[in-house]
N, C-alpha and C positions, 0 to 999 in steps of 0.2 A: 098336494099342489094341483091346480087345475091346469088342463091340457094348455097348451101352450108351442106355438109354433117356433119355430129357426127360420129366422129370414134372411139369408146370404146379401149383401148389400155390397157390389162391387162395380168397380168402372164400368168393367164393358157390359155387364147387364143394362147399366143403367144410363146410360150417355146419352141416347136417343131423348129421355125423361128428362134427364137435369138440362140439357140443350134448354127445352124450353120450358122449365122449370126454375133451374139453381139453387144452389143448396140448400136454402133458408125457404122455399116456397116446397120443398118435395117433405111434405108433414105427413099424419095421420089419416089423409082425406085421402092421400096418393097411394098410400100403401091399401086401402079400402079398393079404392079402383081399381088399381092395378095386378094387386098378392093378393084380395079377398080375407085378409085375417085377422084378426080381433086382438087378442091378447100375444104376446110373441115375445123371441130372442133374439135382437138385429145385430148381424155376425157381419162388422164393415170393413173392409179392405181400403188402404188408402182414401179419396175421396168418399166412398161409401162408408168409413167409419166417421165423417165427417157429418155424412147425410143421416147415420144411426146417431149421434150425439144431436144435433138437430128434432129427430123424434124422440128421443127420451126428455129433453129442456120443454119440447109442446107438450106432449103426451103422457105426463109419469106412471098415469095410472094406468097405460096400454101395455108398457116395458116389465118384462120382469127378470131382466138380469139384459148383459150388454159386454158385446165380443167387441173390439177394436185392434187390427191387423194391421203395422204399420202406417197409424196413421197420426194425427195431433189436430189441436183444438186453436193453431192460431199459427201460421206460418211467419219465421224470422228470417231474416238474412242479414247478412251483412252488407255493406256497401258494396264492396267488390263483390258477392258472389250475386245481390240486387240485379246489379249491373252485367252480370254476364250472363245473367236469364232472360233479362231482356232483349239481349242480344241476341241471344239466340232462337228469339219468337221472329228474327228476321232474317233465319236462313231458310232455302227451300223446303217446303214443307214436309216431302218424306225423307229428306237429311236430318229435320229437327222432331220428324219420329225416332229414327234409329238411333241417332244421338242419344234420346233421353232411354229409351228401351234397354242399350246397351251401357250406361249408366244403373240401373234398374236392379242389376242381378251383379250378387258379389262375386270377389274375383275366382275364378276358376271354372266359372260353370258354363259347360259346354257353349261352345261357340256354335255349331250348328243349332241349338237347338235356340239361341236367340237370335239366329238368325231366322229361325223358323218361325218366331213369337214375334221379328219383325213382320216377315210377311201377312202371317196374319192379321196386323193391324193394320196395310198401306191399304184396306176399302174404306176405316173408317173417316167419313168428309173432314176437311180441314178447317171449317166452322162448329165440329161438334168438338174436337181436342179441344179448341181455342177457347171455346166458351168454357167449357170443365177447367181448364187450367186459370183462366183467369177466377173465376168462381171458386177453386182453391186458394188462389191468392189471397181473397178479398175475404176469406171466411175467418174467424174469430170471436169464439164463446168460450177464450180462456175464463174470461171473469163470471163467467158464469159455472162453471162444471160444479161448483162447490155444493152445487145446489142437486146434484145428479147421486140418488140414494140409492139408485139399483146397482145390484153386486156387478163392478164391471174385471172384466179379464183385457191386461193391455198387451199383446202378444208383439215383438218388432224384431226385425233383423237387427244383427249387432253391425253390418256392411248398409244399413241404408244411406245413403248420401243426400237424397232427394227428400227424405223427411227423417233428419240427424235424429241419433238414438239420445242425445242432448235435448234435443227439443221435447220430444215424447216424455223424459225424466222431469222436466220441469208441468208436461200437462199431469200427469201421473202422480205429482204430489198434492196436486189441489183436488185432485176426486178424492172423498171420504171414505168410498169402499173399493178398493182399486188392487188386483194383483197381477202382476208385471213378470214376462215370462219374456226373455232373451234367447233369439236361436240364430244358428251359424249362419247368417242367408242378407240376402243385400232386400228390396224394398220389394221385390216379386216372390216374397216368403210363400204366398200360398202354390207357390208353381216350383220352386227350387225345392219346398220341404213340404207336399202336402199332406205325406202321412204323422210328420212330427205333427202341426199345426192341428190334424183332424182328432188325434189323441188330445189334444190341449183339450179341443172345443167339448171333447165326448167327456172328460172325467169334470170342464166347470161345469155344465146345462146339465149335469147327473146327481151331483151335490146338493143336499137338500138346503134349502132358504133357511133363515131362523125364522 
């Protein structure tokens, strides 16, 4: 197998980029300017597994396998839960951080430490969440995936609430080569369980291709 990189593709890496980019514009040219790397493994979290299904639908021939970390390929809602996201895009802005952060991580895990994980997010501006989230709203390549041949690995918390493990089972059926690993943890899986998830990543990207 020829060398081949692992691209970590995560929110907060990338916020700055998707701001003025958006999902569907941050392709093969971005990862060139920005990562420097040719052939690769794009390992995406949430929106970044959003932004690596995006590079694999432009680029097939760049991809040669593909990580997706609590994430899906076309967000649903119901009326009522539509309606109370909306809602809550009009409380104060670092209430409708913590809110969603503290929603994020399944129940039991340490409260100081997402209260830590809030601090750390109240620099990032209130036009850069805003624009990621609506840009997650609006994103959908369910009808597409079928077309997506690289061996993908779908890793998700069985507590996410914010991208339902409902949701993830229905994109999950329509990829052709797709293996589906459930672990104890709500939608911040790579921060609640990073040594489970690193074992995930270390024994697919090890695996020989056919």
């Amino acid at each position: 197998m020829p060398a081949v990189e692992a691209v970590v593709v995560g929110q907060m890496h990338l916020r700055r980029i998707v701001a003025q980019q958006k999902v569907h514009r941050f392709g093969g040219g971005a990862v060139d300017r920005h990562l420097g790397v040719d052939r690769f493994v794009p390992v995406g979290h949430s929106m970044g597994g959003m932004i690596a299904q995006t590079l694999v639908l432009d680029h097939p021939e760049r991809v040669e396998r593909m990580v997706l970390v609590d994430s899906i390929s076309r967000m649903t809602y119901s009326w009522a839960r539509g309606l109370l996201l909306a809602v809550s895009t009009l409380l104060p802005f670092k209430l409708f951080v913590a809110v969603n952060i503290q929603r994020a991580f399944a129940p039991g895990y340490p409260k100081e430490k997402i209260r830590e994980y809030i601090d750390a997010s109240a620099a990032t501006p209130r036009e850069v969440v805003m624009t990621c989230y609506g840009a997650m709203r609006a994103f959908d390549v369910l009808d597409r995936v079928g077309r997506i041949s690289a061996p993908t690995l779908i890793v998700h918390g069985y507590h996410d609430i914010q991208l339902p493990l409902s949701q993830m089972l229905r994109m999950a059926s329509a990829y052709p080569d797709a293996v589906v690993r459930i672990v104890d943890a709500g939608h911040e899986l790579p921060v609640e369980k990073p040594a489970q998830l690193t074992a995930l990543l270390g024994q697919f990207v090890t695996v020989p291709t056919a």
